[in-house]
C-alpha positions as CSV (number, residue, x, y, z in Angstrom):
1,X,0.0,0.0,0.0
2,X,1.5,3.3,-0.4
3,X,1.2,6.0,1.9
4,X,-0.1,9.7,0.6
5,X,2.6,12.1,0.2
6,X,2.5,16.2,0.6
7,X,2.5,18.3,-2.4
8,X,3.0,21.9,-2.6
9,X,3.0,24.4,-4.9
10,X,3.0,28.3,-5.1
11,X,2.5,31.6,-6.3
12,X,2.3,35.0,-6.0
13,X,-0.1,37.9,-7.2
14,X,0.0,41.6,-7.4
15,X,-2.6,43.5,-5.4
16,X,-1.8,47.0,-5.1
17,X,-4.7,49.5,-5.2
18,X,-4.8,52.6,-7.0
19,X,-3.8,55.3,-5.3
20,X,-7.6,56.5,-4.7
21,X,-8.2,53.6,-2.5
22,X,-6.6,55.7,0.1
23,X,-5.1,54.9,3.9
24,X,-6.7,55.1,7.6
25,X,-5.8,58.3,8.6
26,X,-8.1,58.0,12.2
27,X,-9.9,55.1,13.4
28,X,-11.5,57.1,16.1
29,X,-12.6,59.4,13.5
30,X,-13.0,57.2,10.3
31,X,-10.9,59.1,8.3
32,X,-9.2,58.1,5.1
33,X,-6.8,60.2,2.4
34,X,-5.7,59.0,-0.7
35,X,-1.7,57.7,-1.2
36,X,0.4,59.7,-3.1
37,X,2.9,57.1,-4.3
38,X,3.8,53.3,-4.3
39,X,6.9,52.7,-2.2
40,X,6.3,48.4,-1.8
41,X,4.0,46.6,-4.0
42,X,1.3,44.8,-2.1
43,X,0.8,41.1,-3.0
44,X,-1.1,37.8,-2.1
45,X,1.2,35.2,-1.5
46,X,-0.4,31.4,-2.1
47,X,0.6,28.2,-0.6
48,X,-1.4,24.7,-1.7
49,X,-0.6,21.9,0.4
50,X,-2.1,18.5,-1.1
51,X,-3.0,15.5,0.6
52,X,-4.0,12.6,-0.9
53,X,-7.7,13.9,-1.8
54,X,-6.7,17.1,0.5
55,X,-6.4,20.4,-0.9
56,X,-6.1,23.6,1.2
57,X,-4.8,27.1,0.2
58,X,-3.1,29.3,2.6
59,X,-3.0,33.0,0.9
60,X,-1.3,35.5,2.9
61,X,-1.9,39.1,1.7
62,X,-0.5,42.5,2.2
63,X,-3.2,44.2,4.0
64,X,-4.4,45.3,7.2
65,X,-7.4,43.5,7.4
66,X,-10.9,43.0,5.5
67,X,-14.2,42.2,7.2
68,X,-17.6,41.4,6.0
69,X,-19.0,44.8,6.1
70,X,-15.9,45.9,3.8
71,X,-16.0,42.7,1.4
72,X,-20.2,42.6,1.0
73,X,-20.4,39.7,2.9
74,X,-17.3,37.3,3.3
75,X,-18.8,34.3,2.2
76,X,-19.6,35.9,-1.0
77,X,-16.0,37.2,-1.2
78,X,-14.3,33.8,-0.4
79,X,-16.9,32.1,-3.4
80,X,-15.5,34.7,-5.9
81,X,-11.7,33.8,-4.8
82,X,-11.6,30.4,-6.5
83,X,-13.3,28.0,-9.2
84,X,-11.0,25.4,-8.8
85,X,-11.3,24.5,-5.2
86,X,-13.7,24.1,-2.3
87,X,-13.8,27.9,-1.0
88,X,-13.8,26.7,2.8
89,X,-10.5,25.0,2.1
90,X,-9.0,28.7,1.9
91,X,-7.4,30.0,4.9
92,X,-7.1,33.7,4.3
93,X,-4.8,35.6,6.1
94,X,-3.3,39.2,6.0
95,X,0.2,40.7,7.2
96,X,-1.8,43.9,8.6
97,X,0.5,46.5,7.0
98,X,-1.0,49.6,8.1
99,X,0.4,51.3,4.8
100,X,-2.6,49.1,2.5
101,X,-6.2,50.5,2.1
102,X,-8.5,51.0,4.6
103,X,-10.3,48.0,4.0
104,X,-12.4,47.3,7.4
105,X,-14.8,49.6,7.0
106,X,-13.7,52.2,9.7
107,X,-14.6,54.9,7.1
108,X,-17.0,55.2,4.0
109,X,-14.1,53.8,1.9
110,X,-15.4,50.6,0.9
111,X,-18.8,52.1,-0.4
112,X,-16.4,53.8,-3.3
113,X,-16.6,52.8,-6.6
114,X,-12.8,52.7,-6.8
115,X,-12.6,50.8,-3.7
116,X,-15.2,48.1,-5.0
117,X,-13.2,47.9,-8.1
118,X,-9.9,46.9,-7.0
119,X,-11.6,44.9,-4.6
120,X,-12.8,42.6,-7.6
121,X,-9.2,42.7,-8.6
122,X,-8.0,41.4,-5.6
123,X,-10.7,38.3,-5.9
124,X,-9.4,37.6,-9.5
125,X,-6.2,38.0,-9.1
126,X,-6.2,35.7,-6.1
127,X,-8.0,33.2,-8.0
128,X,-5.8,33.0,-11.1
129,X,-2.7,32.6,-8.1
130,X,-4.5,30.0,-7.0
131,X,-4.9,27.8,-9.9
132,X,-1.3,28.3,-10.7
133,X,-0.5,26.9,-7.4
134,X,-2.8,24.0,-7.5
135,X,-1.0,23.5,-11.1
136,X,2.5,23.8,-9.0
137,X,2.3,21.5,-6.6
138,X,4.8,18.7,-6.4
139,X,6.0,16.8,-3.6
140,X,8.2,17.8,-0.8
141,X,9.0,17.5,2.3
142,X,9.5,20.0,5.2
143,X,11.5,21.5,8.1
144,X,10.9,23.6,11.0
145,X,12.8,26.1,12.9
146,X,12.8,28.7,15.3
147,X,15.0,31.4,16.5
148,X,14.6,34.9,18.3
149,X,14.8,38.2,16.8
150,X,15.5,41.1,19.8
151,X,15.5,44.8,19.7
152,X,12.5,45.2,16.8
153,X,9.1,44.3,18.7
154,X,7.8,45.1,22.3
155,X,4.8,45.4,24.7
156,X,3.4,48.8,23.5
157,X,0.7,48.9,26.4
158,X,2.9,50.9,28.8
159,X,0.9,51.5,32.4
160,X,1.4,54.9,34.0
161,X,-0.5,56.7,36.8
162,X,-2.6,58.2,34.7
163,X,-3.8,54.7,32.7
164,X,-2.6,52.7,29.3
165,X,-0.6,55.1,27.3
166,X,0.6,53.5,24.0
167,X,4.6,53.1,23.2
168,X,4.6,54.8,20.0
169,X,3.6,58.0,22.4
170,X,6.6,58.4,24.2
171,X,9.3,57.9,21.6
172,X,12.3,57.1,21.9
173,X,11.7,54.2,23.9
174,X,14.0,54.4,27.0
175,X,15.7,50.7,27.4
176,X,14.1,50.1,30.6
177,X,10.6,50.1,28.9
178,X,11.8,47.5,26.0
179,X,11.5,44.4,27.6
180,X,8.4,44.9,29.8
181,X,6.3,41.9,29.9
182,X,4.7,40.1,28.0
183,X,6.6,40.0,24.7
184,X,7.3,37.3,22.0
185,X,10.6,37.8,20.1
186,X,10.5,34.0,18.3
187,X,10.7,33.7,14.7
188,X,9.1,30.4,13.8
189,X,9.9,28.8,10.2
190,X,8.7,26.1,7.7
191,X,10.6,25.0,4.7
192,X,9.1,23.4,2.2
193,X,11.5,21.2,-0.2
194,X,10.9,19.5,-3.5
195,X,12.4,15.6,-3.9
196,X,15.7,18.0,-5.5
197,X,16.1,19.6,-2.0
198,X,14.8,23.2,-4.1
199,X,13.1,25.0,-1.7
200,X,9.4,25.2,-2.5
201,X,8.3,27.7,0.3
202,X,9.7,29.3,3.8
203,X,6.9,30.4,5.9
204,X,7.9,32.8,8.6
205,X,5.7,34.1,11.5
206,X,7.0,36.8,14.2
207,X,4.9,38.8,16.4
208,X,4.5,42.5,16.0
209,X,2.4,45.5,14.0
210,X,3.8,46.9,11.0
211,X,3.7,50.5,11.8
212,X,7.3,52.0,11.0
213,X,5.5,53.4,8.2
214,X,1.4,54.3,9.6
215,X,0.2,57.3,8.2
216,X,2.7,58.1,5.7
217,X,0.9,58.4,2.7
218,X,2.8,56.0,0.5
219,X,1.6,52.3,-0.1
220,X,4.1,49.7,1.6
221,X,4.0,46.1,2.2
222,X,6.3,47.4,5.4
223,X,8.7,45.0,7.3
224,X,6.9,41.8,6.2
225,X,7.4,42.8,2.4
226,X,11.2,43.7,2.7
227,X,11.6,40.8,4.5
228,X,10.3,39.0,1.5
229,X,12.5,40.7,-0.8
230,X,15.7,40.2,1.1
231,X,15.0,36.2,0.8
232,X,13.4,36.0,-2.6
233,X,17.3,37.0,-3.8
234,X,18.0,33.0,-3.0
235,X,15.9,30.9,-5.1
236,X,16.6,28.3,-2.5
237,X,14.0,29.7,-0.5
238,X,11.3,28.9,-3.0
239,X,8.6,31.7,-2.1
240,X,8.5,33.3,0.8
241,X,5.1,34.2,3.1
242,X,4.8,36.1,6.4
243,X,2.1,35.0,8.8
244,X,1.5,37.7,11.6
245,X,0.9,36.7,15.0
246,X,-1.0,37.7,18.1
247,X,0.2,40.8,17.6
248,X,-2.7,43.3,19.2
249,X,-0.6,44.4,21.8
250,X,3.1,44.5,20.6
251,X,4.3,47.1,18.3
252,X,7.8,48.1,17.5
253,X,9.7,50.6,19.0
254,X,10.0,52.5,16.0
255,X,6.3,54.0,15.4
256,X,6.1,56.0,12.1
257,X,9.5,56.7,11.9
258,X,9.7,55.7,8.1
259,X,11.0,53.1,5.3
260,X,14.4,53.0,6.6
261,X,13.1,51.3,9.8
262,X,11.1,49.1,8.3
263,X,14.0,48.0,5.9
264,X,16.0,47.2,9.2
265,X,13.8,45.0,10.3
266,X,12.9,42.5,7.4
267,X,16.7,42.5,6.5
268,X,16.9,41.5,10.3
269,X,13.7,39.0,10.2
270,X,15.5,38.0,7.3
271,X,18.1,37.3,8.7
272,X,17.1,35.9,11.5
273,X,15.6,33.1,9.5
274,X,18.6,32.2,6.8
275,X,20.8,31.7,10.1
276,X,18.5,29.7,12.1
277,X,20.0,27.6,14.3
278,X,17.3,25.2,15.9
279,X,16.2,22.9,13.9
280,X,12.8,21.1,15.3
281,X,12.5,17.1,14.2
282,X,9.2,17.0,12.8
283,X,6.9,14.0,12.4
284,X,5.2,14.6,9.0
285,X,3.8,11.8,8.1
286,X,0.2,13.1,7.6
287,X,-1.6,15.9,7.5
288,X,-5.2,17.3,8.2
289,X,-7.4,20.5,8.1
290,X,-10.1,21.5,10.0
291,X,-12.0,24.8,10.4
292,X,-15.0,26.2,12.4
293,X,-17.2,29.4,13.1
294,X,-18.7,31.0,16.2
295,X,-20.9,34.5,16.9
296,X,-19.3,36.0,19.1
297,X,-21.2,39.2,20.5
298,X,-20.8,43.0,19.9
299,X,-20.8,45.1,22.9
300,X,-22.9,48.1,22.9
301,X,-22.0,51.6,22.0
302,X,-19.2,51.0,19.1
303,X,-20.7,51.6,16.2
304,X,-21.0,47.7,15.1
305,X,-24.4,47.0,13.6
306,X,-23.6,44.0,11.5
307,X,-23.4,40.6,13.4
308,X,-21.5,39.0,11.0
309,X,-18.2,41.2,11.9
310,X,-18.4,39.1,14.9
311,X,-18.4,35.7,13.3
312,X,-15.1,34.5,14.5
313,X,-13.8,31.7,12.1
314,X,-10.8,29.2,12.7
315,X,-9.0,27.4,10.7
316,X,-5.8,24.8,11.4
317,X,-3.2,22.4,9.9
318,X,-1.8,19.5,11.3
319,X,1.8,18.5,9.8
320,X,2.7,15.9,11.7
321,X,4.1,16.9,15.3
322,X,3.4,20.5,13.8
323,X,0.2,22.6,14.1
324,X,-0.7,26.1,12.9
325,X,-3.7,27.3,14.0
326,X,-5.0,30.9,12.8
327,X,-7.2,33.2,14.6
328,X,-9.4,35.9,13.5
329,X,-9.0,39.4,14.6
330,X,-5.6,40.7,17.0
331,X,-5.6,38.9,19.8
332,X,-3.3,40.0,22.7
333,X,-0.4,37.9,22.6
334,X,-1.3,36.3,26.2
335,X,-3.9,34.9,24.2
336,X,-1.4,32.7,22.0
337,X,1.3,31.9,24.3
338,X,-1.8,30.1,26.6
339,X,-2.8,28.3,23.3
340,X,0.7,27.3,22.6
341,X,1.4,26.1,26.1
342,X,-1.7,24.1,26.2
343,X,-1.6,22.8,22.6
344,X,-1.3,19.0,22.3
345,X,1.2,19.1,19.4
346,X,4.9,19.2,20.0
347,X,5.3,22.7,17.6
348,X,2.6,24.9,17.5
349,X,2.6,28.4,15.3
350,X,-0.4,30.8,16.0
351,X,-1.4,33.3,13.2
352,X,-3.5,35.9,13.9
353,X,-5.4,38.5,11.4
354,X,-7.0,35.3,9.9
355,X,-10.3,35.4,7.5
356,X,-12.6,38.2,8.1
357,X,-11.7,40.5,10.8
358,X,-13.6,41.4,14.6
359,X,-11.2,44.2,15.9
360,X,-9.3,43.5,18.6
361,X,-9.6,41.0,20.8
362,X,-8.2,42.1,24.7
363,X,-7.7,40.3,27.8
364,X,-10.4,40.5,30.8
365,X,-7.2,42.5,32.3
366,X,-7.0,45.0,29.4
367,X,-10.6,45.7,29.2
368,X,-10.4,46.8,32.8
369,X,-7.4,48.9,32.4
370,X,-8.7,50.9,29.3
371,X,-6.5,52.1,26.7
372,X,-7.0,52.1,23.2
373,X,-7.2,48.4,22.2
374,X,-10.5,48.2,24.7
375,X,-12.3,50.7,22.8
376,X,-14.8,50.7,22.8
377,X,-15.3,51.3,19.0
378,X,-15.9,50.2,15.7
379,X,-12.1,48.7,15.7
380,X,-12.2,47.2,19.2
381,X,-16.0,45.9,20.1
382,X,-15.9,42.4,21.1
383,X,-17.5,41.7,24.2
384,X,-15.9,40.9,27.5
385,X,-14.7,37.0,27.8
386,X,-14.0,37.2,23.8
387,X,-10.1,36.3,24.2
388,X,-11.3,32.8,26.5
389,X,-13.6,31.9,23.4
390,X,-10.9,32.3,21.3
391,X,-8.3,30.1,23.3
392,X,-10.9,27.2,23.8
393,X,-12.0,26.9,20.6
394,X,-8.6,27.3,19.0
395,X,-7.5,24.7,21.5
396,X,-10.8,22.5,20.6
397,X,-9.6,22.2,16.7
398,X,-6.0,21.4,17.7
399,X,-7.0,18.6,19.7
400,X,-9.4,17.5,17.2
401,X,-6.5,17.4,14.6
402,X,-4.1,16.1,17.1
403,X,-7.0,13.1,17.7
404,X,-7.3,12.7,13.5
């Protein structure tokens, strides 16, 4: 009898917006201006992973976030992604560069017609990548490994006497303040190999908001895109993909203080993962998907009037001893080290910013202390006790996968 083997195969898309499909400018205030220049293309980035009669697509995409109100429904939006596979077998994910369009419907943006346009390029474009993945995949085999990247993230909820002030308010950070609890400097990669040893993919996830840039009016894929480009130079790295995590409370030091800081730190993240030094043994003799949804509720006074921007939805894959799991909205990243520690899997990577977005998603602590991540608004509305759904359920589909 012979045993299924994993196939990959990728590709990448162009999804930068015309310059009228402008930036966030104030969430408070729902404001949005238009770019004035291109400084980083945006793109979708798409990773099929086959399975005997398995087929999932992770796409990875240079924006800050979408959610149902912004897309006209997400269902809709994931149907008009793809004709060649099952539209629940996409995980959709995005790098939440704050230097892409306002696309979650904190302003009238999204009712534009230029805004509606480009988002019907973004469907198509992502559905052409995907069939040229699908048509890509070959078999291969993987590795894992993980490393730690200091000096570029840290916790950006600072507590003073007067309440929660944010990092980026009291720049430059003085080194006492950079390592205040609880940060998460690990850079986590997969490589993907073909039966030649060419790489097919590396898939890198690190923690923290891509904001060197936020506000300036140019269009930027940020840290996550120069990181790309700093490792597409090797074909040996096949294609790269960034997966953000938990990431709603950890920004990095550098807070709209431009392109050159964001360079610095992909060339670093970059870095980090060509010279990675642990190399995790990974089990990969199978893999498995699974994916679920839950209404979660809106708390009163932010603005929120659709329910469905508070349908949460999961997604995770099992490789072997390995698990990611991705999580919608920005959970605090307490929120993923508890899933991590009490994941059943040897190697676990949460992604946050998954499929349609709810805003953030704070601990019962932060909701309690105040400060901009609680809201309440139309950019942080979940209701209290959110961030323990979140945990169980994305602990529920790990140990379903794990029991697979």
């Amino acid at each position: 009898m012979t045993l299924p083997q994993l196939f990959a195969g990728t590709s990448v898309t162009d999804i930068t917006p015309p310059l009228e499909v402008g930036l966030l400018t104030s969430s408070v205030n729902g404001l949005y201006e238009p770019f004035e220049s291109v400084r980083l293309p945006l793109k979708a980035r798409v990773l099929v992973l086959r399975w005997d009669s398995e087929i999932v697509a992770l796409v990875s995409t240079d924006l800050i976030a979408l959610n149902d109100t912004a897309v006209g429904g997400w269902d809709k939006f994931k149907q008009g992604m793809t004709d060649s596979i099952d539209p629940d077998k996409i995980i959709f994910t995005c790098t939440h560069t704050h230097n892409a369009p306002e696309s979650v419907a904190l302003s009238d943006l999204y009712l534009t017609e230029i805004y509606q346009f480009w988002l019907a390029q973004v469907q198509f474009r992502i559905k052409e990548a995907i069939k040229l993945a699908v048509a890509a995949a070959r078999p291969c085999t993987l590795s894992f490994f993980y490393d730690e990247l200091n000096n570029f993230s840290m916790q950006r909820r600072i507590k003073t006497p007067g309440g929660i002030i944010m990092s980026d308010s009291i720049q430059p950070i003085a080194p006492q303040l950079l390592d205040l609890p609880p940060v998460d400097r690990r850079v986590k990669t997969i490589r993907f190999y073909d039966e030649d040893g060419k790489g097919v993919a590396t898939v890198v996830q690190a923690i923290c908001h891509p904001v060197h840039e936020m506000c300036m009016k140019h269009i930027s894929s940020e840290f996550p895109g120069e990181m790309c480009r700093a490792l597409e130079l090797s074909a040996q790295n096949g294609m790269p993909m960034f997966l953000n995590g938990a990431a709603g409370d950890t920004n990095p030091p550098t807070v709209s203080m431009g392109p050159l800081y964001a360079h610095r730190h992909g060339l670093a993240l970059a870095k980090t993962v060509l010279n990675g030094q642990n190399e995790a043994g990974i089990n990969h003799a199978d893999f498995a998907f699974s994916r679920s949804a839950l209404q979660l509720g809106v708390r009163q006074g932010t603005g929120v009037v659709n329910k469905l921007d508070a349908l949460a939805r999961f997604s995770a894959i099992k490789l072997g001893s390995l698990a990611i799991v991705f999580l919608p909205g920005e959970p605090f990243v307490e929120t993923a080290l508890e899933i991590e520690k009490n994941s059943p899997f040897a190697y676990t990577i949460v992604a946050a910013y998954g499929e349609n977005n709810i805003g953030y998603i704070p601990t019962q602590e932060a909701l309690q202390l105040g400060g901009y991540e609680a809201g309440p608004g139309k950019w942080s509305y979940m209701e209290a006790g959110a961030d323990r759904v979140v945990s169980n359920e994305a602990l529920r589909l790990l140990n379903e996968l794990y029991n697979k």
